[in-house]
C-alpha positions in Angstrom: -65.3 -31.2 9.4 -62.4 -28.7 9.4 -59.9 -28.0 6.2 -57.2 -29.9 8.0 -59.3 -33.2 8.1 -60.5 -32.8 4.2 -56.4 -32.4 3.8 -55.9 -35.9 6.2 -58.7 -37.9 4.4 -57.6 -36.6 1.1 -53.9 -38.0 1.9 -55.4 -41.3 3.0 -57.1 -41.6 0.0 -53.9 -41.4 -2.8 -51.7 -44.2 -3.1 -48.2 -42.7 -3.9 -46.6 -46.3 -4.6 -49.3 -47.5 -6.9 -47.8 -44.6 -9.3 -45.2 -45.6 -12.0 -41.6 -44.1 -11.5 -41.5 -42.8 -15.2 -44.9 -41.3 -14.7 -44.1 -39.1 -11.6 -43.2 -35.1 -12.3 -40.0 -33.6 -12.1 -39.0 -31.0 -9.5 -38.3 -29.2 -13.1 -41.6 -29.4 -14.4 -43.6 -28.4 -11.6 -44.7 -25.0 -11.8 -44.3 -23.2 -8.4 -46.6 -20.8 -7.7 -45.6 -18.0 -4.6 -48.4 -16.1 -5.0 -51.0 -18.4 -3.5 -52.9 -16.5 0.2 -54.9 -18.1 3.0 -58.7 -17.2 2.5 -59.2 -14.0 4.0 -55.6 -12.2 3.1 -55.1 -10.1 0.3 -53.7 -11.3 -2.5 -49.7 -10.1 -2.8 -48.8 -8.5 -6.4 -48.2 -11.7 -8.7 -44.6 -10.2 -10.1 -43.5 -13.3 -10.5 -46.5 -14.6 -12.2 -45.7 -12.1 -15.2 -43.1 -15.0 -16.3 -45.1 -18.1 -16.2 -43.1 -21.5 -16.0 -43.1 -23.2 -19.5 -43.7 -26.4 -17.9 -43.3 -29.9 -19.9 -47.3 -31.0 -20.7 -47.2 -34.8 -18.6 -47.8 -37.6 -20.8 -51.0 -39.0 -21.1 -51.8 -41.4 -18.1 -54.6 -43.6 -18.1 -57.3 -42.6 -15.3 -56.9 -44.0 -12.1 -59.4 -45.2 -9.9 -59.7 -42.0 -7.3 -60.7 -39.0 -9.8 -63.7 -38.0 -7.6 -62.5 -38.1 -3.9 -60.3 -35.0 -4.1 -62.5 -33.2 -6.8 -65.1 -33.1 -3.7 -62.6 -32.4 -0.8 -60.3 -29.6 -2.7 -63.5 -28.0 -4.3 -63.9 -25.9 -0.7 -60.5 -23.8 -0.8 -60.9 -23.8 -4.6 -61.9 -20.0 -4.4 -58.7 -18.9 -2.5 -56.3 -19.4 -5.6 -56.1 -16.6 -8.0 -54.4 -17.5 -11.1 -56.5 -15.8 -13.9 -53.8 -13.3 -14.6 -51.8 -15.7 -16.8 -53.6 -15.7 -20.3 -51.4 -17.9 -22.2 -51.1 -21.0 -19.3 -54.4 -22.5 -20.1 -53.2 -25.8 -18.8 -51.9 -23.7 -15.7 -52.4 -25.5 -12.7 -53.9 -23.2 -9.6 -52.2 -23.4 -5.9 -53.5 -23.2 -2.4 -50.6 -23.2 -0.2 -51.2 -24.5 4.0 -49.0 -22.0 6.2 -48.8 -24.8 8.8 -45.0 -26.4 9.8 -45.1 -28.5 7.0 -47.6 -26.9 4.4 -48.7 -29.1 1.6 -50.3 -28.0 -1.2 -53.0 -29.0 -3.1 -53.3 -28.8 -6.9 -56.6 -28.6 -8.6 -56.6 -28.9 -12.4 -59.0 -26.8 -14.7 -62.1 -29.0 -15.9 -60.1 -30.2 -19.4 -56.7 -31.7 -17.2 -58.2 -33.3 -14.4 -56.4 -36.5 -15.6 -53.1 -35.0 -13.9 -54.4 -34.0 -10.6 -52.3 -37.3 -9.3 -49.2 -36.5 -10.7 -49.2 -33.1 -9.1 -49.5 -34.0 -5.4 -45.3 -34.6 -5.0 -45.0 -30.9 -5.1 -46.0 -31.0 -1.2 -42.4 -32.4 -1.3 -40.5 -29.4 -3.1 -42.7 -26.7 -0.9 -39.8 -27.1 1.7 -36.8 -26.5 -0.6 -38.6 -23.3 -2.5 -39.5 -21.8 0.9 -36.3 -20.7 2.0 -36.1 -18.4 -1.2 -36.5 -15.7 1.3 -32.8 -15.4 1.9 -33.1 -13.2 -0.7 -32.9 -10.8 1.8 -29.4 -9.2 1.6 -29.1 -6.8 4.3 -28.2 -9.8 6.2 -24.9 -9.7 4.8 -24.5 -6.2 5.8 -21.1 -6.5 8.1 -19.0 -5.2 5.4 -20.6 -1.9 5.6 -19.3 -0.5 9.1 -16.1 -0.5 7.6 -15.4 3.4 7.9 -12.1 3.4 6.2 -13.2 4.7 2.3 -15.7 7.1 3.5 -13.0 8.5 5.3 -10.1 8.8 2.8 -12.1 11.4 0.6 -13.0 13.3 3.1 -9.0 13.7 4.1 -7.8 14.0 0.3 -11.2 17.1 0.4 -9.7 18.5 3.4 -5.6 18.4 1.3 -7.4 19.8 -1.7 -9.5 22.7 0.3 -5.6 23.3 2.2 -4.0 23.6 -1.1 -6.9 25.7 -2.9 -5.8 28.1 0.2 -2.3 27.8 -0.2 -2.9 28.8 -3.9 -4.8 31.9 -3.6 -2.8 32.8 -0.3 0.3 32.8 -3.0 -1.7 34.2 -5.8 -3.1 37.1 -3.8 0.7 37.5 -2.3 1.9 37.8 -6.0 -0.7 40.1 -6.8 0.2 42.7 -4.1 3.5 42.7 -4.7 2.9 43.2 -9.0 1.1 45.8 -7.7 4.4 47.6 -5.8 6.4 50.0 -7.7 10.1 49.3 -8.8 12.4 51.0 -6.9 15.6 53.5 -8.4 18.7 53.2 -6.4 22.0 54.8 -7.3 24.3 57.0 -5.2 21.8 57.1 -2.2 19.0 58.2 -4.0 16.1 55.7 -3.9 12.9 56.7 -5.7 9.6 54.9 -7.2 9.9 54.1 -10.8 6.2 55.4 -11.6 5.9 54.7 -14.9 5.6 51.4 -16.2 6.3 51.7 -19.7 9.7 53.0 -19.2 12.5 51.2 -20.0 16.4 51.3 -18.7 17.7 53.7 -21.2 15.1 55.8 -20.3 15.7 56.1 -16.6 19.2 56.6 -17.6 18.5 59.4 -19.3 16.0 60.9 -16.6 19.0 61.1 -14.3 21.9 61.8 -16.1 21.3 65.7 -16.1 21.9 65.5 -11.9 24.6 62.4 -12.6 26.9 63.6 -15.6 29.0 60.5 -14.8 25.6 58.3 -16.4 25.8 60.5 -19.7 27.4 57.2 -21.4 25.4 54.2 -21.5 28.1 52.0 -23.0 29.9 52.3 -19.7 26.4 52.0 -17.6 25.2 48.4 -16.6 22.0 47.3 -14.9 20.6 45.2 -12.5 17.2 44.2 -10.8 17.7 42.9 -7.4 14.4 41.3 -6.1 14.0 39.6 -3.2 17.3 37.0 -3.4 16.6 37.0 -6.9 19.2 39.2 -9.1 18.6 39.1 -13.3 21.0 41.2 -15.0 20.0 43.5 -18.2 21.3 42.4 -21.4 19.4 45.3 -23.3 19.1 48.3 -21.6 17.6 50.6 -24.5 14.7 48.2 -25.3 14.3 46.2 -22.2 11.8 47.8 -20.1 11.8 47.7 -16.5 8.4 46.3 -15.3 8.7 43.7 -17.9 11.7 42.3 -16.2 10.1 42.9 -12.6 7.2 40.7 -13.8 9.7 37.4 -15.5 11.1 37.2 -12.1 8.1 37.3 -10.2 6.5 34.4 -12.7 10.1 32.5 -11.8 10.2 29.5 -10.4 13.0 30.4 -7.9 11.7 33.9 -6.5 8.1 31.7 -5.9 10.0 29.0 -3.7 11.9 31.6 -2.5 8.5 33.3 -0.9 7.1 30.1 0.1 10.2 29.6 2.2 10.1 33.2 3.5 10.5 33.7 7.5 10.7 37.5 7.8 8.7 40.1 7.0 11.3 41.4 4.5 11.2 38.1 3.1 8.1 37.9 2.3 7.8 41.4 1.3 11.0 42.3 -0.5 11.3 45.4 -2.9 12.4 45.4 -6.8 15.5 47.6 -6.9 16.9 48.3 -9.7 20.4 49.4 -10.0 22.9 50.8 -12.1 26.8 51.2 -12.1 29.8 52.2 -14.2 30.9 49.4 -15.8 34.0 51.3 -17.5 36.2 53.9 -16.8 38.2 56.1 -19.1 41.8 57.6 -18.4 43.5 59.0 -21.6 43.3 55.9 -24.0 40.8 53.5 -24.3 40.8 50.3 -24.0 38.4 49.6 -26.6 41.6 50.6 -28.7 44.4 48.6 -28.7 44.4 47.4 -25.0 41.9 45.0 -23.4 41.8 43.5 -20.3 41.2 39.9 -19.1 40.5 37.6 -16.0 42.0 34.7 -17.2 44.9 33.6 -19.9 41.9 31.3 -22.1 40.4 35.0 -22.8 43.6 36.3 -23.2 44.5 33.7 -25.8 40.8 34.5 -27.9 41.6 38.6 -28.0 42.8 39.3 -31.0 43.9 43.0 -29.4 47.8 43.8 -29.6 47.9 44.3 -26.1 46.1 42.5 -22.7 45.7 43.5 -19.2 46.0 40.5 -17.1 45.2 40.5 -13.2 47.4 37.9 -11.0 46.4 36.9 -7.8 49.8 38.0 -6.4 47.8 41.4 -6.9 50.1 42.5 -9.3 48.8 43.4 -13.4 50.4 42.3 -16.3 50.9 43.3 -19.7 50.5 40.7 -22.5 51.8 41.4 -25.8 52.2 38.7 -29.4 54.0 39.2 -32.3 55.4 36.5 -35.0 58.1 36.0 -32.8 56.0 34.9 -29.5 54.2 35.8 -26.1 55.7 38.4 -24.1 54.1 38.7 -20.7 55.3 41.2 -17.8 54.3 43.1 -14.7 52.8 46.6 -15.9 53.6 49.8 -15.1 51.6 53.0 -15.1 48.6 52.1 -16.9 47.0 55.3 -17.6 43.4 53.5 -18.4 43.5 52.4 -14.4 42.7 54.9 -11.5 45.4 56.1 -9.2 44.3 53.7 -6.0 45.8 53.8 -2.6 45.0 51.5 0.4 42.8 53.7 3.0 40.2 53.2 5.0 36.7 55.0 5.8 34.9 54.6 8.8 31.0 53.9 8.6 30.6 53.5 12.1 30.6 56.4 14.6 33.7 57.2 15.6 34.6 55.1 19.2 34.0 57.8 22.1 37.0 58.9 24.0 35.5 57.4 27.4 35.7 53.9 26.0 39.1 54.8 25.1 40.1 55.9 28.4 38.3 53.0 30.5 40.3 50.8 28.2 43.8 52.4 28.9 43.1 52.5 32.5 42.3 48.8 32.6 45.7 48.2 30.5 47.9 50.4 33.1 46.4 48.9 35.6 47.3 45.4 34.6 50.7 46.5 33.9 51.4 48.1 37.2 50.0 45.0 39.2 51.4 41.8 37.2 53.7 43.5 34.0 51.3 41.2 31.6 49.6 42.0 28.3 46.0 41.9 27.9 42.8 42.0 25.1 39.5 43.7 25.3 36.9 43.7 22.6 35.4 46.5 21.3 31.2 46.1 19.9 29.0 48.4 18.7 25.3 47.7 19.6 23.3 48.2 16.4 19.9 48.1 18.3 21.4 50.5 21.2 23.5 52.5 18.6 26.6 52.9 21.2 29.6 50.8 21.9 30.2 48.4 24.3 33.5 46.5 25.8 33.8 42.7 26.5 37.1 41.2 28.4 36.9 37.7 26.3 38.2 34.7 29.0 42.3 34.8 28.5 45.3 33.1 29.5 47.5 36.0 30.1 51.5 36.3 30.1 54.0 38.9 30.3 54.7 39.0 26.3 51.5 37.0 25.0 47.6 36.4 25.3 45.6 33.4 24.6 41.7 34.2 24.5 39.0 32.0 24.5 35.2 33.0 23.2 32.1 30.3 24.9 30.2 31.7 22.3 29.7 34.1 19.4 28.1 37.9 19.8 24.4 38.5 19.3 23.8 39.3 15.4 22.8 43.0 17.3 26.2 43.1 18.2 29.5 44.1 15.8 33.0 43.2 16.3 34.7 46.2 15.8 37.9 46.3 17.0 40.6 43.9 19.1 42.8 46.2 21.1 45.2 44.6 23.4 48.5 45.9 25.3 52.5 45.7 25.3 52.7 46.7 29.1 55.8 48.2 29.6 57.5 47.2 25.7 56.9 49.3 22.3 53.5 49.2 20.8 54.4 48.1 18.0 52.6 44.9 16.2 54.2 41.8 16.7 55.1 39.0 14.2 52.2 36.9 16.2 50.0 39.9 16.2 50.1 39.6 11.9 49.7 36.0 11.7 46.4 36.4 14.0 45.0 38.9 13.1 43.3 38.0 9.9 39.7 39.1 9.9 38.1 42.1 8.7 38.2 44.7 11.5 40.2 47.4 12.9 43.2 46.7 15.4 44.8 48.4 18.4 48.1 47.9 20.4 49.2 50.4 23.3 52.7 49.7 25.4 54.9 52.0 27.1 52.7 52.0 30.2 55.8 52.8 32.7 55.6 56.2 30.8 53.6 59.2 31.8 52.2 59.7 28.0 51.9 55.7 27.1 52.4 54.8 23.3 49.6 53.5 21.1 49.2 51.6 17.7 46.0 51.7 15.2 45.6 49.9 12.0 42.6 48.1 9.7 43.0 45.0 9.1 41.9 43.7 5.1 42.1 40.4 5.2 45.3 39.6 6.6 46.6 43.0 5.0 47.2 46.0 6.7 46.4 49.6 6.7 47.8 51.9 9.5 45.6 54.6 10.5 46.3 57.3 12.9 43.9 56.9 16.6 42.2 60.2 15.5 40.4 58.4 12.8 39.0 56.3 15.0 39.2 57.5 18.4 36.8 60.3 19.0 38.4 63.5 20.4 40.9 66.2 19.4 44.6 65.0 20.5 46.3 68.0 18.8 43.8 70.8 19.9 43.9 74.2 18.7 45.8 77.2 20.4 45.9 80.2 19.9 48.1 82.0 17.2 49.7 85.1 19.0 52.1 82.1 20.8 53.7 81.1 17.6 55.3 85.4 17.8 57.5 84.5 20.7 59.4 81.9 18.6 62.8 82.6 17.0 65.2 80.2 15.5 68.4 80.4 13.5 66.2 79.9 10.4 63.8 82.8 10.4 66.8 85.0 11.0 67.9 84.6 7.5 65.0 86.7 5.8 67.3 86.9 2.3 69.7 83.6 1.7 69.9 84.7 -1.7 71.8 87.9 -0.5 74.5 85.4 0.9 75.1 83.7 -2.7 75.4 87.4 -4.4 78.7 88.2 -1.8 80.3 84.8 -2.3 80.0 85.4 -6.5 81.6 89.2 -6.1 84.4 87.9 -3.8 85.2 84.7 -5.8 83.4 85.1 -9.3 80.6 83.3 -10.7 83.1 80.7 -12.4 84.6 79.3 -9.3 81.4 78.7 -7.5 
């Protein structure tokens, strides 16, 4: 007879409905035992023994009337239950468990409780709730991990952080090459390395003043450091020294934004000159003295000096004086502490060449002769191809008047230097439109009198709307009063180098007529 018919028989045998309700175990107090193996499998590591079940002892039940049927039939799997491992369960009840569909298992009581072997056999019914304990297998519920999203986000915010670590040395390596570069001296057109680092303004001062006697005062000297587009005056030349201040501004928040923000190589490699000029000038009396001069009436009003110097912007200065009676203010007059200044102008430029002067006349003449109508050319000078160059601008163009249109402003190679335009056949001579046009910064021509052999021709510098008239030979190139030779100046008389003594004249007239009636 196989296991399965003991198990059938065994079944047969009990009578489940002949046991009292208040007699029949709990699910609760029911020990269930995972461990138990089919005959022939080895025994899985009892972890979950190590906790026995404290399980509540049955009360005593008299003996029913089937002790020894299932002693005989559950005696043959007896040997497949291993429960010797828990010491302190001596009433522990051992498990064989049936892996078929349905298992049941069997309970067989040591020797001293085989009084509860009945009350036991409704565990057959809790075998199927316990066995899906299983499910404690989680990775089941693993869907939420293909969610990529916050494995990536670290690895972007390390890729920012590895950028910016860059970033940081590119800027701290920049800094560092450029502490390293020496200041630069400029004054006068003398530019020169500043090699040692522990000097201080004074000191340069002094270094140069022996080939610049103008520098020998250094109340009348002020400094500078221009770096980059950063400029920090010196407030304290004789203790200030100069790589001290080249290092503040290169710590600065402004020169470091400024390098970030760099496009040219200049930019982004600018040089620490350091610069000095006269601050003060002195003609005869001081104004330390008695006189000081002002921008403005409030600092006027704070001197306490007897006399003020204030600047108007009708270009005019004026002389402040108090007393008890009250403020006097007028226009001054020969202020000895000011240079003698006159309006002039000095070309930086090359002079223009006398062929673009004469392509330009001929043009003029030209559209004189054919139509009697003015006209405007514009003078440039190419600073990449260092010559000068003429544009005709598009123009409306009438017999006493020219209205110009530009599409579009000259390359930054390219600088306006002159507007020259003509009268045809009238004077050159600047017109009340010519002034109230002709307000930028440049130089200005006018030529007329082209019915004439010799035409005439105009030439001033324009200052902002002010004017300066210049002769053509400042800045035409080429001699128009060439030199000849001396010997021809021998073959001129006039009435006035006949009269070698005049003095000889006055002596006759005071012997004829006496000294009293001249």
């Amino acid at each position: 007879m196989s296991n399965q018919d003991n198990i059938n028989s065994f079944l047969d045998s009990m009578d489940f409905d002949s046991t009292p309700a208040e007699q029949t175990p709990s699910p609760q107090s029911v020990p269930f035992t995972p461990a138990a193996v089919w005959p022939g499998e080895e025994p899985a590591q009892q972890t979950a023994a190590t906790t026995p079940v404290q399980t509540e002892p049955a009360p005593a039940a008299p003996p029913t009337a089937q002790p020894a049927a299932p002693q005989e039939v559950v005696s043959t799997p007896a040997p497949a239950v291993q429960m010797p491992q828990t010491p302190q369960a001596a009433p522990a009840i051992q498990q064989q468990v049936i892996p078929q569909a349905q298992p049941i298992v069997q309970q067989q009581a040591m020797p001293q409780t085989q009084q509860a072997v009945p009350q036991v056999q409704p565990v057959a019914q809790q075998q199927p709730v316990t066995q899906p304990q299983p499910v404690v297998q989680q990775p089941a519920m693993q869907p939420a991990a293909p969610n990529p999203a916050p494995v990536q986000q670290p690895m972007l915010d390390q890729f920012d952080m590895v950028m910016q670590n860059l970033e940081v040395q590119g800027e701290k390596h920049m800094l560092e090459a450029l502490a390293a570069k020496p200041a630069i001296f400029s004054y006068a057109k003398v530019k020169e390395n500043i090699e040692d680092r522990d000097a201080t303004f004074e000191d340069l001062r002094q270094k140069y003043e022996a080939d610049f006697p103008e520098l020998s005062d250094s109340k009348t000297i002020s400094w500078t450091v221009n770096y980059g587009k950063t400029t920090k005056s010196v407030s304290n030349p004789a203790t200030s020294k100069v790589y001290d201040i080249k290092t503040e501004i290169e710590n600065s928040k402004a020169f470091k934004e400024a390098l970030k923000k760099a496009k040219t190589d200049a930019d982004k490699n600018p040089e620490c000159i350091v610069k000095l000029f006269k601050k003060a000038q002195t003609k005869g009396e001081a104004l330390s003295g008695i006189k000081e001069l002002c921008l403005t009436k409030a600092e006027a009003a704070q001197t306490n000096k007897p006399i003020v110097l204030l600047p108007s912007k009708d270009g005019r200065v004026y002389e402040q004086r108090r007393n008890e009676i009250g403020c006097f203010t007028a226009p001054a007059a020969n202020i000895r502490e000011f240079e003698d200044i006159r309006a002039e102008f000095k070309m930086a430029l090359p002079k223009i060449p006398a062929h673009i002067f004469s392509k330009i006349m001929g043009f003029f003449k030209s559209i004189s002769d054919e139509l009697h109508y003015e006209v405007l050319v514009h003078i440039l000078y190419d600073t990449e191809e260092k010559k000068y160059i003429i544009k005709v601008p598009k123009q409306r163009i009438s017999e006493a008047s020219v209205n110009s249109e530009t599409d579009e402003p000259y390359p930054d190679r390219c600088i306006h230097v002159m507007d020259f335009h003509s009268h045809n056949t009238m004077p050159a001579v600047f017109s009340e439109t010519d002034n109230a046009d002709e307000k930028e910064t440049r130089l200005y021509a006018v030529a007329g009198r082209f019915n004439q052999t010799l035409p005439e021709i105009t030439v001033r510098a324009g200052c902002a709307g002010k004017f300066i008239p210049l002769n053509p030979e400042d800045v035409f190139e080429g001699d128009f009063f060439d030199s000849y030779p001396e010997e021809w100046k021998d073959n001129i008389r006039h009435w006035g180098t006949q009269m070698k003594k005049p003095w000889h004249m006055g002596l006759r007239f005071k012997k004829a007529f006496g000294e009293d009636r001249l």
